[in-house]
C-alpha positions, 0 to 999 in steps of 0.5 A, a space after each residue: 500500500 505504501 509503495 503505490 501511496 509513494 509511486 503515486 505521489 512521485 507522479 502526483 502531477 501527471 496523474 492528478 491531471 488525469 483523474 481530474 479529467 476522468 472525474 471530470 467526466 463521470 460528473 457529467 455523467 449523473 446518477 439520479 439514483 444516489 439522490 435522496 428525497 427525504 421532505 426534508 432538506 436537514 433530515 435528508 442530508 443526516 441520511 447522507 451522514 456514513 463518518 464516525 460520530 464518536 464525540 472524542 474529546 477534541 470532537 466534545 471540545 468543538 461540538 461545545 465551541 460551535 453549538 452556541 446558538 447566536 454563532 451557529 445561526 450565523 454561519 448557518 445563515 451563511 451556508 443557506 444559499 449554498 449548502 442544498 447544491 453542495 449536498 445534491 452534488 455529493 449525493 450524486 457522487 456518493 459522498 458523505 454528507 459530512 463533506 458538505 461541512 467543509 466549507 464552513 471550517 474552511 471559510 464560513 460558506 463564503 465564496 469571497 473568503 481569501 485566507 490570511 496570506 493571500 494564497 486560497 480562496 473561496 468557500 473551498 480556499 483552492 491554491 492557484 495550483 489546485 485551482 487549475 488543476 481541476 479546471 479553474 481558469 484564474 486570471 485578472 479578470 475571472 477567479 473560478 475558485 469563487 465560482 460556486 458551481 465549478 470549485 465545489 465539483 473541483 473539491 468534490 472531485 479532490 476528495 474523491 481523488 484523496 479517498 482513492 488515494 487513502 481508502 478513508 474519508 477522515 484521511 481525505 479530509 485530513 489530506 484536503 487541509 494539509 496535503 497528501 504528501 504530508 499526510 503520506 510521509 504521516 503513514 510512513 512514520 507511523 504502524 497505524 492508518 488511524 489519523 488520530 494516531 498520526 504525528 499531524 500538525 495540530 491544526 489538521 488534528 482539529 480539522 476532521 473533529 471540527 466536521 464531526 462536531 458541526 455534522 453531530 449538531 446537526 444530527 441532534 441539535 436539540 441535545 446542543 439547544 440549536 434550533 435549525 432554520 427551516 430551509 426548503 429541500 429544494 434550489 435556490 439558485 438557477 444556472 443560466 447559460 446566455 444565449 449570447 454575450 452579456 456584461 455581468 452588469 447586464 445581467 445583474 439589471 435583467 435578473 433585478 440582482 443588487 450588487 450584493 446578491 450578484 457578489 454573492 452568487 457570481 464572485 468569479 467575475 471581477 469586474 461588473 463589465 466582464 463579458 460572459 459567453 455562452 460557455 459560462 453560467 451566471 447564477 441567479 436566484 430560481 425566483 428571479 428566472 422569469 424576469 430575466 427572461 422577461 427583461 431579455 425579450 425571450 419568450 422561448 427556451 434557448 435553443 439550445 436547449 430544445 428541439 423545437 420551441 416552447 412557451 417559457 412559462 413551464 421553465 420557471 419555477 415557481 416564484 412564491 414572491 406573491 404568495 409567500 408569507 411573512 417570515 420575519 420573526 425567523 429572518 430577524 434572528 438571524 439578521 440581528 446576529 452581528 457581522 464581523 468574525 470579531 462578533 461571532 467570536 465573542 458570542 462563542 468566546 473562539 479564538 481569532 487563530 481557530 475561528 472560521 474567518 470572514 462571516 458576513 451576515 448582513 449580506 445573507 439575510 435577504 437570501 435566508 428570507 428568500 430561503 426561509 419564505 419559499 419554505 412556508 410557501 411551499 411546504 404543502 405542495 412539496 409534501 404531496 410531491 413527495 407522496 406521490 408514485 413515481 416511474 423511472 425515465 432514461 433520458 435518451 438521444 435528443 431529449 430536453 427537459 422541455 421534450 420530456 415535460 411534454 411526454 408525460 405531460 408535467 411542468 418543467 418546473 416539476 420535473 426540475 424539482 423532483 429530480 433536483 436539477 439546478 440548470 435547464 440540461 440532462 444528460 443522456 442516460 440520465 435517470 429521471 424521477 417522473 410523477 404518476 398524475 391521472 394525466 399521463 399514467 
């Protein structure tokens, strides 16, 4: 085992590179089948949980610095817009739920985040190397380790690639903060595969407690007396792939996003006058879909996404900004929490060096409102969905979503839910969860 750790590790570049582009491509390659559909989103990822939860005395140590409730409820609340995508994407990889928690150690959840000395960046703190590894583009004018969609694939495809590595996720995670040469030369120096055996720098000995911890509250968080925001098991943002060029400023007036939302959501762009192409995405909230395409004169969905045109109607889903009910007593909590690392702290009574940096909580109150009404809104509609029968469907050459909507006669939108999918494409082979109705049964 040591020999192929060394061999590999000799020859990390070259086949780093390689599993990159392999993982790349089985990530294009969904499996449905991996998702879960629990109603709800905190009880579906405690599903995913598959880590040892045993509360040593570093995990006891973290679990009691993380489960003061005013410091929870910021990070959470920066975590909202996000964490729903990054446990769908480990789900469809098979990876433990658990992983999903590394954002928060790593930067709080937040895509801005630049570590002390300048070298990572974003909610999963990529180096420029690592970066580029895993298919970033990093110039002056576009960061992909704050793109939210490509540098949580990149990360899910680097933990995937250490678990190969190590044939355990705590060595994984381990590897992720350090790297896996210094966790190798660990092993070599050691009789045990234990990482709580291993001579590791102390920071890296309290990384996999501090996921433990979160996961453990998380997994029981009244025991904690935390009280977890109610989010909707469903997106909050849409991925959208302009039909031609557009200015990140256009953009931002079309979709009606404010600077701080649109920092939020598209942070890879450092200029507002950056030209997006329609090889790239922008994000925007799924509520603001319709007045996008609105504001773009398009009436139809982009053809290439089609086979032949279709009213934009079934594409959008539901807004819930007419019917969605008051929330404020929540939003408030959270809203009210303070904004700098420096007030989380105090509350936790965390220490400058281990706390998570860079919480931003005013910035996020509007999305957890967001996240928050949609859940009231549409709690009934989605427990029905969720009760209902369903069929299997293999998407087949030619397919779209708007094609398949019309086979079986559902909403986009539905078919968009049920099968958790974020942007407007399927894959072939894909397989799709398909709503028995008197209509098309």
């Amino acid at each position: 085992m040591r020999k192929k750790l060394l061999f590999n590790l000799l020859f990390c570049p070259l086949l780093l590179a390689v599993h990159a582009d392999n993982l790349a491509l089985q990530m294009q390659q969904i499996n449905q089948s991996n998702l879960r559909y629990e109603d709800d989103f905190w009880q579906r990822m405690r599903s995913g949980f598959a880590l040892n939860h045993k509360e040593t005395k570093e995990v006891k140590y973290w679990e009691k610095r993380y489960s003061n409730p005013k410091y929870f409820n910021i990070i959470m609340q920066n975590a909202a817009p996000y964490i729903y995508f990054v446990v769908t994407e480990m789900e469809r990889r098979g990876i433990p739920s658990e992983l999903a928690l590394i954002p928060i150690v790593e930067s709080t959840y937040n895509p801005n985040a630049v570590s002390p000395t300048g070298i990572s960046t974003g909610m999963w703190q990529f180096l420029n190397g690592s970066g580029k590894r895993f298919g970033m583009t990093i110039n002056s004018d576009l960061d992909e380790r704050k793109d939210i969609l490509n540098s949580t694939r990149g990360a899910i495809a680097y933990l995937q690639y250490l678990y190969d590595l190590f044939g355990s996720w705590e060595l994984a995670i381990a590897a992720y903060n350090w790297g896996e040469g210094n966790i190798n030369n660990a092993l070599n120096a050691s009789s045990s595969r234990n990482l709580y055996d291993l001579d590791v720098r102390d920071v890296t000995h309290q990384y996999v407690p501090k996921i433990i911890a979160l996961a453990n509250i998380i997994q029981n968080p009244r025991k904690f007396g935390i009280t977890l925001t109610n989010l909707p098991n469903k997106p909050y943002f849409a991925a959208i792939n302009p039909a031609s060029t557009i200015s990140v400023s256009n953009f931002m007036s079309a979709a009606q996003l404010t600077p701080a939302l649109n920092k939020k959501l598209n942070p890879q762009y450092n200029s507002v006058n950056y030209a997006v192409n329609s090889n790239q995405h922008l994000l925007l909230p799924v509520a603001n879909q319709s007045i996008y395409y609105t504001s773009m004169g398009i009436n139809t969905i982009p053809t290439t996404l089609q086979d032949d045109a279709a009213p934009i109607t079934p594409l959008i889903a539901n807004n819930n900004l007419d019917t969605a009910s008051d929330n404020n007593d929540e939003i408030d909590v959270l809203a009210q929490q303070g904004s700098t690392v420096a007030t989380a702290n105090s509350a936790s009574k965390i220490s400058a060096a281990s706390a998570p940096q860079a919480i931003s909580a005013p910035e996020n109150a509007a999305l957890a409102a967001d996240l928050l009404n949609d859940t009231n809104s549409s709690q009934g509609s989605s427990n029905r969905k969720q009760t209902g029968s369903y069929t299997n469907y293999t998407v087949v050459q030619g397919d779209t979503l708007y094609s398949i909507s019309k086979k079986f006669n559902l909403p986009i939108d539905t078919l968009k839910t049920d099968n958790q999918i974020i942007d407007n494409s399927v894959q072939l082979n894909q397989q799709l969860r398909i709503q028995n109705t008197a209509s098309n049964s």
